[in-house]
C-alpha positions, 0 to 999 in steps of 0.5 A: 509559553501559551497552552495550545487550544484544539479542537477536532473540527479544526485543522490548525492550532491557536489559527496556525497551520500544522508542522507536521513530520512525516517518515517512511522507511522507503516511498518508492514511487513507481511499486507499492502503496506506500509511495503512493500514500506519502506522495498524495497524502503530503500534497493533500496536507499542504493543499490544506495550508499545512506544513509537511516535511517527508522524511524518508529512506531510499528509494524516495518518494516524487514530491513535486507537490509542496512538501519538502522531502528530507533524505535519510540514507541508508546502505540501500541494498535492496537497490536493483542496480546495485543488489546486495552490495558489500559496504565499504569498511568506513561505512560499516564503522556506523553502527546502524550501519553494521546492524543493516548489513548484519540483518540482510545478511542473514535474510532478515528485513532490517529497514524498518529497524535501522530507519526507526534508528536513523529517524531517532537520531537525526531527531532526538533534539528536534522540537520544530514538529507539532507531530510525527506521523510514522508510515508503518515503521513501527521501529524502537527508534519510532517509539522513542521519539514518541516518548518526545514529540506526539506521534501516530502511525498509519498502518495499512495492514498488518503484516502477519497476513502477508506472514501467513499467507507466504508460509502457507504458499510454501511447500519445503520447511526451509523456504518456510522458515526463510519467511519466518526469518525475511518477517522477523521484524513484525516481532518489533512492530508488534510490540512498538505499536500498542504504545502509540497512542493513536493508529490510523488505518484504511479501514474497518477491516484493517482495524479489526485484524490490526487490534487482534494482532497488535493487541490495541484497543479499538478506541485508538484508531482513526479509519482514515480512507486512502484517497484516489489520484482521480487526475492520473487515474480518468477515463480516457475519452476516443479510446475503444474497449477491447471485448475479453480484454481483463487487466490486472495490477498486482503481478507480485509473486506474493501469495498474498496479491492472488495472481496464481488464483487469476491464472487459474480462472483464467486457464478455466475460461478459454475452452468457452472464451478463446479470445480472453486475454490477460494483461498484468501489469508488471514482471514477476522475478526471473525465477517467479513459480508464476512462469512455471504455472503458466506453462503449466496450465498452457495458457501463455499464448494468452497472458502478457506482462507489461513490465514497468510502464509510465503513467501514460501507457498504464492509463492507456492499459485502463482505458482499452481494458474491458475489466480489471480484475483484483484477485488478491487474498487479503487488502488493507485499502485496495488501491488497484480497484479504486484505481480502475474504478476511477478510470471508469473499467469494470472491477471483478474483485474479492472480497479478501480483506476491505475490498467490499469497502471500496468496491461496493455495489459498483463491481463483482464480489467473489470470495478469494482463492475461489479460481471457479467462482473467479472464472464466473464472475469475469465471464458474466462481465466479458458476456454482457456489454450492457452490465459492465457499461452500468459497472463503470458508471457505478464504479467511477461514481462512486470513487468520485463519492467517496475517496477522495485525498482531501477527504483523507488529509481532513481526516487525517488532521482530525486524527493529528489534533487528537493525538496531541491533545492526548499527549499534552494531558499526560 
């Protein structure tokens, strides 16, 4: 067989287009960012004349954009239809099987193990990939098939922050330690990762905190930008602002996402701004501490949750918006903020995390966990028209600019061709 030539400038080997392999644990379509990453990567990829199968567990990604998706079943317990099932006895005899069970079970989050697992057997004996690239699975079986096939992971951020911050929010020592139990993977994340040869991540902040938890030297990463969906996310011309009118996306219980601190600024503002409204797009679980703590501060008449919504009525949110708000702690990338940047809403965010790389000058920055400097900063935007015009025009050039996903599939590519020609000089 021929040697392959690379270069870096290049997005094909020997003039072909790349066969590329790409697996995530789950990919649900309608929450979290990983869906949205496999869905619009794997389109910007085969955009560029690339060959992209998705290998993916429950819930699966939409692809109606090229790629071919490839199902890997799992026992899907977290399935909100059908929660934490008992499996029926022929499907405990698989021996992931029994290991998924056995680790939900006892509340630890098994998925990233059992479908590394899943990935290594039903490609082991598999040679038809230029490359795999692995969506923050970090799982045994991962690292075994790099051992075969040239890999690199995208790792969005690492999740010892999520750790952190969830074992902080709590008070009692047994909730303590059931997050401690529920993280329990990073254990293995953190030691499959160092031995892939190269990591993209979304940026430089990312980086850093990756390379000091994962212990990876700096020279093995790519930055890579998430790109911005500028065709589901635009302005939406004959649609008025509504003045005091904020939006927020990420109404996760998660410590992490801020909300808490958001309801707290909002609580801080209504004696001088009685008309503010607050409209979070999603619903906190049943028994969310968010529901106390609106009742607690008194503020329910003014927050509003949408649940799940289509594209559609979420555009339609942004469009009638008069800020959007992302009050999150730390983010690896900050989907939310390009998103409303992108349908020309002003952005009051922190600068938890790379939030100032994708914000910029086009928004306000204030620091996280800071409700006072939060409740300013979202009173100067409602209190001057003019200013928050100039933001949306900042905002929604600066998207168009900068993140863009065919941006982020050349750069990609880029990190793809690396990679093998690193595994072929070993």
């Amino acid at each position: 067989m021929p040697a392959r030539s690379f270069s870096s400038q290049s997005p094909v080997i020997n003039d072909r287009p790349l066969r590329i392999g790409l697996l995530s644990y789950r990919s649900n379509p309608h929450c979290g960012g990983q869906g949205v990453y496999v869905r619009h990567l794997s389109h910007a990829l085969c955009k560029l004349g690339h060959t992209v199968d998705v290998i993916s567990g429950p819930p699966y990604p939409i692809l109606d954009n090229g790629a071919r998706l490839h199902p890997l079943p799992s026992l899907d317990l977290y399935n909100p239809e059908d929660l934490f099932r008992t499996p029926t006895a022929r499907e405990l005899f698989d021996p992931i099987n029994m290991i998924e069970w056995v680790g939900v079970s006892t509340m630890g989050f098994s998925e990233p193990l059992t479908f590394g697992l899943r990935a290594f057997r039903l490609l082991k004996a598999h040679n038809g990939y230029d490359i795999l690239h692995d969506n923050q699975c970090l799982s045994y079986g991962i690292w075994a098939l790099a051992r075969r096939l040239p890999t690199v992971a995208t790792i969005h951020h690492p999740i010892t922050v999520d750790r952190d911050l969830a074992i902080q929010a709590e008070t009692k020592l047994w909730k303590k330690a059931k997050h401690l139990r529920w993280y329990s993977f990073i254990g293995m994340q953190k030691r499959v990762a160092p031995k892939l040869k190269r990591i993209i991540t979304v940026s430089a902040c990312a980086r850093e905190d990756i390379r000091r938890e994962f212990r990876i030297p700096a020279e093995r990463f790519s930055v890579v930008p998430n790109g911005i969906d500028t065709e589901s996310f635009h302005p939406l011309p004959g649609v008025a602002r509504e003045p005091y009118r904020l939006m927020v996306t990420n109404s996760s219980d998660i410590a992490l996402k801020g909300l808490h601190i958001l309801l707290q600024a909002v609580a801080r503002l209504l004696p001088t701004h009685p008309q503010l409204k607050l409209v979070v797009v999603g619903m906190p679980k049943e028994k969310s501490p968010i529901f106390e703590l609106i009742r607690t501060l008194g503020i329910g008449a003014h927050v509003r949750f949408t649940g799940r919504i289509p594209q559609d009525e979420y555009l339609y949110q942004y469009a009638r918006a008069w800020a959007a708000v992302v009050p999150s702690l730390y983010e690896g990338f900050g989907l939310p903020a390009g998103e409303a940047m992108a349908c020309g809403v002003p952005v009051v965010s922190t600068t938890g995390g790379a939030l100032p790389e994708v914000v910029g000058d086009a928004g306000l920055l204030v620091p996280p966990g800071d409700p006072m400097a939060l409740a300013q900063a979202i009173a100067r935007v409602c209190d001057d028209p003019q200013y928050a015009k100039a933001m949306s025009q900042r905002g929604y050039q600066r998207v168009m600019t900068h993140f863009t996903w065919e941006a982020a599939a050349r750069q990609t590519v880029a990190a793809y061709l690396q990679t093998i020609h690193d595994y072929r000089r070993l």
